[in-house]
Short mmCIF file of the C-alpha atoms (twelve columns), coordinates in Angstrom:
data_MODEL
# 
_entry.id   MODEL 
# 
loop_
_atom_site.group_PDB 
_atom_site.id 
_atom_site.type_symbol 
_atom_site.label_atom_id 
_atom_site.label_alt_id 
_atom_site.label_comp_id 
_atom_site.label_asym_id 
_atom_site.label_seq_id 
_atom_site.Cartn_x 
_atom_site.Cartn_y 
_atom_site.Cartn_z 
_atom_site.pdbx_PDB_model_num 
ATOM 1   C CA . UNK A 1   -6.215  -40.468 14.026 1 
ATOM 2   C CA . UNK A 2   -3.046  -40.050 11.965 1 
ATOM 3   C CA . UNK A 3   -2.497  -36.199 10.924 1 
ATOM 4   C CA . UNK A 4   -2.926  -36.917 7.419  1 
ATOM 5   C CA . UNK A 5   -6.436  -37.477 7.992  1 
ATOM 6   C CA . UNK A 6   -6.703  -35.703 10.485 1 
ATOM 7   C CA . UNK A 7   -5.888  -32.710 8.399  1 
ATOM 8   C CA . UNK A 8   -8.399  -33.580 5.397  1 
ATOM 9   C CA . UNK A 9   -11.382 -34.062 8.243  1 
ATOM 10  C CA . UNK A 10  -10.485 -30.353 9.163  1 
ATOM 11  C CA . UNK A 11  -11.514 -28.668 5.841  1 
ATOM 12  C CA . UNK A 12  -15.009 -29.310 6.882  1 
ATOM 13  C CA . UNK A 13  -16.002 -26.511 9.923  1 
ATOM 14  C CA . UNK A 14  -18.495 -29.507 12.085 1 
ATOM 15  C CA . UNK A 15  -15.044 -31.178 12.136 1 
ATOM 16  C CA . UNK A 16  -13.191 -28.629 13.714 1 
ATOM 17  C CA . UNK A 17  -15.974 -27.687 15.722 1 
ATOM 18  C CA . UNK A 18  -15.940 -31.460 16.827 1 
ATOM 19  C CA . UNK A 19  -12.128 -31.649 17.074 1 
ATOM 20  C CA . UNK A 20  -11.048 -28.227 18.312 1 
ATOM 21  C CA . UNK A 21  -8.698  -28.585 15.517 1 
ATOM 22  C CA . UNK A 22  -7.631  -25.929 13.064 1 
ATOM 23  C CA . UNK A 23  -5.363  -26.359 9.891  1 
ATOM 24  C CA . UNK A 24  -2.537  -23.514 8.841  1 
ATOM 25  C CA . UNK A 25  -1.364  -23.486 5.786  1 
ATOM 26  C CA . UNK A 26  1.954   -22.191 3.928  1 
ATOM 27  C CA . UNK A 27  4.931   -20.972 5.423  1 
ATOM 28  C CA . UNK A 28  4.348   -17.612 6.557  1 
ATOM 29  C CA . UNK A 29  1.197   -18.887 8.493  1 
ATOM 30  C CA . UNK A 30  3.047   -22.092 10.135 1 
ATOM 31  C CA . UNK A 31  5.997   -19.367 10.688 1 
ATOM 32  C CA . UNK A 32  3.861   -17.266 12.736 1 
ATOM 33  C CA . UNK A 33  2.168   -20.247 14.451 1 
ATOM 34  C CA . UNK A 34  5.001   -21.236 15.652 1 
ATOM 35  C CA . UNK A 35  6.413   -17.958 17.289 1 
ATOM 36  C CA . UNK A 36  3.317   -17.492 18.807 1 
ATOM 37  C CA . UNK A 37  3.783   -19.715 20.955 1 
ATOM 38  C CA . UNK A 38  0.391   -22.128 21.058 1 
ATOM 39  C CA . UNK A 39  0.639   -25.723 21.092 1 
ATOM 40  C CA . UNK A 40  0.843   -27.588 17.678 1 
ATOM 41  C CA . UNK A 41  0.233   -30.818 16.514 1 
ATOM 42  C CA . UNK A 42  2.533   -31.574 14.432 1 
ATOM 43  C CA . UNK A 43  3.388   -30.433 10.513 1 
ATOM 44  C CA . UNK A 44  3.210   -32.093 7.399  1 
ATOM 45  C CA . UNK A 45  5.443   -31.201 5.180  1 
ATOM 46  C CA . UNK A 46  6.711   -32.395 1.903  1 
ATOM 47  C CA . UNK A 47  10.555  -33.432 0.992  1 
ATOM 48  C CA . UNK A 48  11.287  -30.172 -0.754 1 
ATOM 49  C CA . UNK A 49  10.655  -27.894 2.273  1 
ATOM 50  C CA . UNK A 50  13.971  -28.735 3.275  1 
ATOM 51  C CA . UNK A 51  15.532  -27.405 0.171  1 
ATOM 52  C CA . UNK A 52  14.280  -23.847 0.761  1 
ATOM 53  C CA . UNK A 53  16.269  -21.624 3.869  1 
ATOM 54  C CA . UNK A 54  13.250  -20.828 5.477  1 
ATOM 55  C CA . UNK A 55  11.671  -24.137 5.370  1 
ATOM 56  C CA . UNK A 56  15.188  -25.477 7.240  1 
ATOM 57  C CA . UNK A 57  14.716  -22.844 9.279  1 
ATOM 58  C CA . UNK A 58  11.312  -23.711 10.184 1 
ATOM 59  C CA . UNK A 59  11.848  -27.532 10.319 1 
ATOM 60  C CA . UNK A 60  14.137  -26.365 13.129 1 
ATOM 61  C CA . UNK A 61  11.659  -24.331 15.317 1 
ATOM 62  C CA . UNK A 62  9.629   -27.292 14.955 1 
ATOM 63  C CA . UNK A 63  12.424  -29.885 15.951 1 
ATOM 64  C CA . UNK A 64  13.215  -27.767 19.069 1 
ATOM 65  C CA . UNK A 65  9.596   -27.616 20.343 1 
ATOM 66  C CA . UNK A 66  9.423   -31.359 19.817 1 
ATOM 67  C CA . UNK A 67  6.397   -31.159 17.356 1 
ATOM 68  C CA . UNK A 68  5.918   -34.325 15.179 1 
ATOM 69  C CA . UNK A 69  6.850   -33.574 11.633 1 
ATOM 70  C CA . UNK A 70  5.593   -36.066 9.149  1 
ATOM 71  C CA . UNK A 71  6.691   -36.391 5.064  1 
ATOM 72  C CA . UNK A 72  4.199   -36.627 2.849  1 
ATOM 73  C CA . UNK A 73  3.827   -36.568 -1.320 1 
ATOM 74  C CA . UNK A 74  2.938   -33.438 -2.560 1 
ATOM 75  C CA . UNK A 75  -0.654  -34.787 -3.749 1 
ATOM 76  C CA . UNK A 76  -1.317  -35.759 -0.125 1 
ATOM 77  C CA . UNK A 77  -0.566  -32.307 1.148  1 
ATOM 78  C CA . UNK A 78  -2.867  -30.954 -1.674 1 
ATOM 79  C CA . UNK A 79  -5.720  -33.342 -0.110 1 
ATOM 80  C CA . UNK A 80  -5.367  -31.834 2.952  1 
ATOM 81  C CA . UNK A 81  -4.668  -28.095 2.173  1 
ATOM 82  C CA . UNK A 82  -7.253  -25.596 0.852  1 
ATOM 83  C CA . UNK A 83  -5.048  -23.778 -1.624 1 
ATOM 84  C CA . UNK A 84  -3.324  -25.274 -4.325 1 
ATOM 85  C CA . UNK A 85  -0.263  -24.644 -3.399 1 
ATOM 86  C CA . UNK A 86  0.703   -25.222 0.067  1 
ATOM 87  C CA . UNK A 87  4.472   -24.406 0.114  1 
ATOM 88  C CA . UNK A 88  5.694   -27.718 1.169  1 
ATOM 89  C CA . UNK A 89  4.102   -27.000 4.608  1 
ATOM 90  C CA . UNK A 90  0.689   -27.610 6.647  1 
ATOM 91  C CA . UNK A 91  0.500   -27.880 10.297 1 
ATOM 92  C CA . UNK A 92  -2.628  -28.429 12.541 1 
ATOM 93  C CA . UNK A 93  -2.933  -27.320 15.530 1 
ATOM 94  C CA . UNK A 94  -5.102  -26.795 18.914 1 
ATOM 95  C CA . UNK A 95  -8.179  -23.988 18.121 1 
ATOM 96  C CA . UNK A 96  -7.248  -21.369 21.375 1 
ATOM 97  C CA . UNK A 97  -9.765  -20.783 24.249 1 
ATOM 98  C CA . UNK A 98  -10.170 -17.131 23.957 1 
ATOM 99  C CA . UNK A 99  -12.845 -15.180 26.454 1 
ATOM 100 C CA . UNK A 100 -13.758 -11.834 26.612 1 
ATOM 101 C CA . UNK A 101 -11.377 -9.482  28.703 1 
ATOM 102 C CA . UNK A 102 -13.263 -7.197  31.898 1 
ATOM 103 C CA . UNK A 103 -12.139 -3.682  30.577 1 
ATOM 104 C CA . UNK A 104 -8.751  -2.297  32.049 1 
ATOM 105 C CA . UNK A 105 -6.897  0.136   31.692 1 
ATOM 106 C CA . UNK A 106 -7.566  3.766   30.713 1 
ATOM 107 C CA . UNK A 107 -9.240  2.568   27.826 1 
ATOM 108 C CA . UNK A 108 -10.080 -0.673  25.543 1 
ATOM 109 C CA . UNK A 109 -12.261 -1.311  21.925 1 
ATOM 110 C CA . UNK A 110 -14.334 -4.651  20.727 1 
ATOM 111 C CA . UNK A 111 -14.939 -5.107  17.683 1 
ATOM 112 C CA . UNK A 112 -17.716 -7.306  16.504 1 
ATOM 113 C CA . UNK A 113 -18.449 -8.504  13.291 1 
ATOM 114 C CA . UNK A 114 -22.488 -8.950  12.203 1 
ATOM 115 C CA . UNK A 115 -22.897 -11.777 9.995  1 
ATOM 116 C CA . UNK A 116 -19.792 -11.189 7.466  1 
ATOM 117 C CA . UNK A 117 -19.567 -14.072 5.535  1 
ATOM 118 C CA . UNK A 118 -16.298 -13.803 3.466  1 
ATOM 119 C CA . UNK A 119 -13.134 -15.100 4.902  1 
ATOM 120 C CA . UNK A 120 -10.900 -12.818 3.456  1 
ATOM 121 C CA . UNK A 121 -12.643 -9.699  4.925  1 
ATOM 122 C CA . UNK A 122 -13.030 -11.202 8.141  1 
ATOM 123 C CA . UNK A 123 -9.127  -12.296 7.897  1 
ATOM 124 C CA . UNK A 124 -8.408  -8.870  6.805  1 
ATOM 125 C CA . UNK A 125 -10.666 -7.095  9.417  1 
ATOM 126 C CA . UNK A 126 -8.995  -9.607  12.215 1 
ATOM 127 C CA . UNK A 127 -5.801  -8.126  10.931 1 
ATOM 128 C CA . UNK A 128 -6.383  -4.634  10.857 1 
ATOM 129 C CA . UNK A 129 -8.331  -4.844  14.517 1 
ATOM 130 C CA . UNK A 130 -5.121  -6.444  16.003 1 
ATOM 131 C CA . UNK A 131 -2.470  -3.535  14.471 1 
ATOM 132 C CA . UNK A 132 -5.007  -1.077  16.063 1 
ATOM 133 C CA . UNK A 133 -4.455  -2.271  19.832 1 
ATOM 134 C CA . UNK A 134 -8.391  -3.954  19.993 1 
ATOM 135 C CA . UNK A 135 -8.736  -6.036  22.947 1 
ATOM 136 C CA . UNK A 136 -10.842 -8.736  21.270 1 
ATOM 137 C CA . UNK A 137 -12.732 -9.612  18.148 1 
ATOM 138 C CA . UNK A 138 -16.183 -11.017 18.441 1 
ATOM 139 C CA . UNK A 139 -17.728 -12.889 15.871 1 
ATOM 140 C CA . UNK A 140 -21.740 -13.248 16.239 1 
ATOM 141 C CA . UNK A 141 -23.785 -15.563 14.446 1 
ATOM 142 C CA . UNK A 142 -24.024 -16.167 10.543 1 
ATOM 143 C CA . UNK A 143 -20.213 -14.494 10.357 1 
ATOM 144 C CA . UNK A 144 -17.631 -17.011 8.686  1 
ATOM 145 C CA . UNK A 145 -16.255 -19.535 10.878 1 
ATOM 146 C CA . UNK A 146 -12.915 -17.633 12.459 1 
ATOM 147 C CA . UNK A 147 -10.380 -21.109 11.771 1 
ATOM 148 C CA . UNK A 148 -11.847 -21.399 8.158  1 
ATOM 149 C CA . UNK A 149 -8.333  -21.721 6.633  1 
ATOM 150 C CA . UNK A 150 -8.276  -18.939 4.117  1 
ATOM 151 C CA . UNK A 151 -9.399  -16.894 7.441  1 
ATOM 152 C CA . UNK A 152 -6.726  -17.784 9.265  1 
ATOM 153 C CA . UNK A 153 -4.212  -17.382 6.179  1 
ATOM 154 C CA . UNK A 154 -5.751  -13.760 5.562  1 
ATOM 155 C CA . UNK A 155 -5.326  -12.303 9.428  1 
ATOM 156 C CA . UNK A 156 -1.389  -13.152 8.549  1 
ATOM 157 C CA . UNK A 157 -0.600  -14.234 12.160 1 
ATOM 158 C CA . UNK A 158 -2.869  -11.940 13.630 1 
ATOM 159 C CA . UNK A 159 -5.199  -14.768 14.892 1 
ATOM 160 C CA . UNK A 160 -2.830  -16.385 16.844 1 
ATOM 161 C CA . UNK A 161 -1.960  -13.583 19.487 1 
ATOM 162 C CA . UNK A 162 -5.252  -11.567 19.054 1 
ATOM 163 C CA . UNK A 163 -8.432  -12.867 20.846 1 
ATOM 164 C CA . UNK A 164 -11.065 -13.376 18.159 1 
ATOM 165 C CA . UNK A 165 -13.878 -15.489 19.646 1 
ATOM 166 C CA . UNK A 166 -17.576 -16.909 18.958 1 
ATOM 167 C CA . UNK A 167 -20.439 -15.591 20.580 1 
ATOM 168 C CA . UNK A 168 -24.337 -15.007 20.980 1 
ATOM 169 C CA . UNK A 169 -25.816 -12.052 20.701 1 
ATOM 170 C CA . UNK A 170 -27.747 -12.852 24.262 1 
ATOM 171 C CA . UNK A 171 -24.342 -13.487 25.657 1 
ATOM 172 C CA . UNK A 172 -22.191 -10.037 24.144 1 
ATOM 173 C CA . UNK A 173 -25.300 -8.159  25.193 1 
ATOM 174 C CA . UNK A 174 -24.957 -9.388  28.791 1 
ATOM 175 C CA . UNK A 175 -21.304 -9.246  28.354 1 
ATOM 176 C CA . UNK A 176 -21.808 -5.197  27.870 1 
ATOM 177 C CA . UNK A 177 -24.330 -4.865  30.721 1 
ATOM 178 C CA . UNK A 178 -22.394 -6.447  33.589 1 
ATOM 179 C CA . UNK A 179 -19.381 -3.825  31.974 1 
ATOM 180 C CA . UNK A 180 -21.637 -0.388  31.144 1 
ATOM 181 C CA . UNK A 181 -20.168 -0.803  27.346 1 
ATOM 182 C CA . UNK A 182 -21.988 0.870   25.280 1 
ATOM 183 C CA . UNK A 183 -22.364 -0.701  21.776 1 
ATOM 184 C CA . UNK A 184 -22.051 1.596   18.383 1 
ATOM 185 C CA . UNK A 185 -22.064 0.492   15.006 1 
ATOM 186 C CA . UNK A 186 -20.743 1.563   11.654 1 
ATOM 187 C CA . UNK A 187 -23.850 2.319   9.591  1 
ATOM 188 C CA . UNK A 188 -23.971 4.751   6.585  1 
ATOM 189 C CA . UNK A 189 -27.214 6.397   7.920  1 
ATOM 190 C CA . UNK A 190 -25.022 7.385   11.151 1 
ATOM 191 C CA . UNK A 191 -23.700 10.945  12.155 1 
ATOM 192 C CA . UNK A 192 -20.455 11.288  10.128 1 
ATOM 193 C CA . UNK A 193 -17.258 10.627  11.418 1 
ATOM 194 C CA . UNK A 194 -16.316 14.273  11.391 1 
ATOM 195 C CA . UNK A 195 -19.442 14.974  14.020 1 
ATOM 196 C CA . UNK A 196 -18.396 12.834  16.261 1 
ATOM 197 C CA . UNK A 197 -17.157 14.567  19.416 1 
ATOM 198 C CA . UNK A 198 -13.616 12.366  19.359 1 
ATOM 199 C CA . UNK A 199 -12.441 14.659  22.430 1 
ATOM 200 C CA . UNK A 200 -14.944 12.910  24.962 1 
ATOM 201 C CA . UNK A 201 -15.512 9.063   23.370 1 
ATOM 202 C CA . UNK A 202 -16.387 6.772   26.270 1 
ATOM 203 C CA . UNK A 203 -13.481 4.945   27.516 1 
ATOM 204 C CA . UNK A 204 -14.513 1.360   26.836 1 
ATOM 205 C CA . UNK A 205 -16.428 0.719   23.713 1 
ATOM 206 C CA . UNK A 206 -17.645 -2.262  21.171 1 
ATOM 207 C CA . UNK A 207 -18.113 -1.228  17.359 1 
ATOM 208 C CA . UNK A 208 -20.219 -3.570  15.199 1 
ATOM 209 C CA . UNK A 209 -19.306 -3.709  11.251 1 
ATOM 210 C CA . UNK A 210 -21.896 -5.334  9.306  1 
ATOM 211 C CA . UNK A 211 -22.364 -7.631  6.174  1 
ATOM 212 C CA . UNK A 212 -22.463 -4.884  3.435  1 
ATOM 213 C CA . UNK A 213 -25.227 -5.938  1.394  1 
ATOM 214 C CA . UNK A 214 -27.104 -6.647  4.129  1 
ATOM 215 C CA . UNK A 215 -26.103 -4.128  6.892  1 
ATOM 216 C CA . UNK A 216 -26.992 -4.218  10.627 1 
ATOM 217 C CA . UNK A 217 -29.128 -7.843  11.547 1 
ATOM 218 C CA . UNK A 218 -32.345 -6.340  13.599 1 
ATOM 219 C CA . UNK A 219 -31.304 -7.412  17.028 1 
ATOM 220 C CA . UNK A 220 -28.062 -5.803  16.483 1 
ATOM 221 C CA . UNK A 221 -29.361 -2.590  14.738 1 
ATOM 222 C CA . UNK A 222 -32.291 -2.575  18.179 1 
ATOM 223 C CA . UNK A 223 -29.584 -2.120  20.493 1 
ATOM 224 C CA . UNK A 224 -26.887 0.117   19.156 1 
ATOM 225 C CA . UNK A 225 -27.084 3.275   21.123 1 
ATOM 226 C CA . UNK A 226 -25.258 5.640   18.416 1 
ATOM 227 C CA . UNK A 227 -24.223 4.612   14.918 1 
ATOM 228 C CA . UNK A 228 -21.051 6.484   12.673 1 
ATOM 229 C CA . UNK A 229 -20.527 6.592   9.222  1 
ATOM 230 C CA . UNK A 230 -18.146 7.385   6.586  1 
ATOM 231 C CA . UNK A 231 -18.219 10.149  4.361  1 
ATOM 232 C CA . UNK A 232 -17.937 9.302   0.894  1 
ATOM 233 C CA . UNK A 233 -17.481 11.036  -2.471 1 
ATOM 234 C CA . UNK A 234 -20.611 11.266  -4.500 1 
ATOM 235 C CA . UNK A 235 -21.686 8.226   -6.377 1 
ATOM 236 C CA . UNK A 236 -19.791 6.251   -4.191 1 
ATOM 237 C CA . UNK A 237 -22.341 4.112   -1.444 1 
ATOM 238 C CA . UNK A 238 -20.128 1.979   0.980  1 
ATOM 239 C CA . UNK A 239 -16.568 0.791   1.489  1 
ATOM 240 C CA . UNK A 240 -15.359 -2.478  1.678  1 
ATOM 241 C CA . UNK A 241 -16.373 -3.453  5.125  1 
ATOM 242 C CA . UNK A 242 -12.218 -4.006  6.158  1 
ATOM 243 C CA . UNK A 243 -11.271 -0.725  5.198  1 
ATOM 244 C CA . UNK A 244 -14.097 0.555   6.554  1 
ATOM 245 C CA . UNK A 245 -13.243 -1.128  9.888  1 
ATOM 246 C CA . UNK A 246 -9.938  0.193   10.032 1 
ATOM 247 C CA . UNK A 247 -10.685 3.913   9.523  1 
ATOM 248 C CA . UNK A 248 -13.382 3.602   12.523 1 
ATOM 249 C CA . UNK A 249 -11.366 1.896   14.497 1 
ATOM 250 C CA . UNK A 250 -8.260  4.160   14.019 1 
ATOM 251 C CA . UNK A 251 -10.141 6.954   14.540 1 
ATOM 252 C CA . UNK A 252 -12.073 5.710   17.436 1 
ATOM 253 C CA . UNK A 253 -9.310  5.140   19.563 1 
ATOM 254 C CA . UNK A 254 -8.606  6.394   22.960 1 
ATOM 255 C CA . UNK A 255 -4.795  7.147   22.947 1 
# 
C-alpha cells in the first residue's frame, strides 16, 4: 500500500487496529519520533519543509536512518493529517508492543485510566504520568484509543518512550494478583489527600482516574481497596481529570 494511503486508512482506529499502524503529525511529534528511537515508515512531507531549519534538520535524521521520505502537495498531506495544518510533515509509523513491567525496584506506580474518552486529557494525562517516573499507563475499556492522532500529538513525545498499553479489566486484575498490587482510585468521596498516611504508602501501587462525568465504571469502583480525593475550595466539585492525575500521582510517589 503506498504511504499516501496508507496514511488516510489510518485516521480510522479499526485501521490501525488492523494495520498496527499509527500516524504522527507536525514537527515536534515526528521530531520526537524520531529520537526515540522506534522504527518508522517513512514521512511525507511537503516541498516547503525543506525551507524551514528544523525541517532540514529533520529531513536529515530521517535520511541517516534510511526512512523513505516521500513529496507530496500540501492538499494530499491535509487528506491524510487530522489537523489542518500539518507543518509540512506526517510520518507513520509501527504502533509499539508495550506489556506490563513485574514491579522492581524499591518502588513503581500504574496508572490506569477508566473509560476517559477525550484525547487531549488522555494525551495530557500520558504526559504528565511519564514526567512523574510511572512505570506504565493502562488504558481499560471505553478510554480513547491511545494512537488516536490528537492523542499522540497531546502526550508531546511522551508516548513514544513511556509504556501506555490496552487492557481488560479481567486481565489488569490478574495482572495485580499474581504482583500483590493493590489498586486505589481517585474518587471525590475518598479520604483526602491530606489523610493519607504518605510516610507508609505501599511500595508498588496502580491509581485509577476516571471519566469525570461519569466517575469510577462498577467493576472498577468493586475492586478498589482505598480511594483519595482532592480537596477543593467551596463551590468548586472536581478538577479536570489531568490535573487531577498529576497532583495524585506527584504526591503518591515513593521517592
Amino acid at each position: 500500500m503506498k504511504l499516501l494511503t496508507l496514511a488516510r486508512d489510518l485516521q480510522r482506529r479499526k485501521a490501525r487496529e488492523r494495520q498496527h499502524r499509527f500516524v504522527a503529525e507536525g514537527v515536534r511529534t515526528v521530531e520526537a519520533l524520531l529520537a526515540s528511537g522506534l522504527p518508522v515508515d517513512g514521512l511525507l512531507v511537503t516541498a516547503d519543509l525543506r525551507e524551514q531549519p528544523r525541517g532540514r534538520a529533520l529531513l536529515e535524521a530521517a535520511s541517516g536512518r534510511g526512512i523513505t521520505v516521500v513529496e507530496v502537495s500540501g492538499a494530499e498531506l491535509e487528506s491524510a493529517a487530522d489537523t489542518d495544518t500539518p507543518q509540512g510533515v506526517l510520518a507513520v509509523a509501527p504502533i509499539p508492543t508495550w506489556s506490563l513491567p513485574a514491579p522492581a525496584g524499591r518502588s513503581s506506580r500504574i496508572l490506569v485510566l477508566d473509560a476517559l474518552q477525550d484525547p487531549g486529557n488522555v494525551g495530557t494525562v500520558i504526559r504528565t504520568a511519564a514526567a512523574l517516573g510511572v512505570t506504565a499507563t493502562v488504558a481499560l475499556p471505553g478510554t480513547v484509543d491511545l494512537w488516536n492522532a490528537k492523542v499522540v500529538r497531546s502526550t508531546m513525545g511522551a508516548l513514544f518512550v513511556h509504556p501506555a498499553l490496552p487492557l481488560s479489566w479481567d486481565a489488569f486484575v490478574a495482572y495485580t494478583a499474581a504482583h500483590t498490587i493493590p489498586i486505589w482510585a481517585a474518587d471525590t468521596e475518598g479520604v483526602p489527600l491530606e489523610q493519607v498516611a504518605l510516610a507508609s504508602l505501599p511500595p508498588h501501587l496502580a491509581l485509577v482516574v476516571s471519566n469525570e462525568g461519569a466517575g469510577l465504571s462498577e467493576a472498577v469502583s468493586a475492586a478498589v481497596t482505598s480511594r483519595v480525593a482532592i480537596r477543593m475550595a467551596p463551590g468548586i466539585e472536581s478538577l479536570n481529570v489531568a490535573v487531577a492525575a498529576g497532583i495524585l500521582l506527584h504526591s503518591l510517589r515513593v521517592v
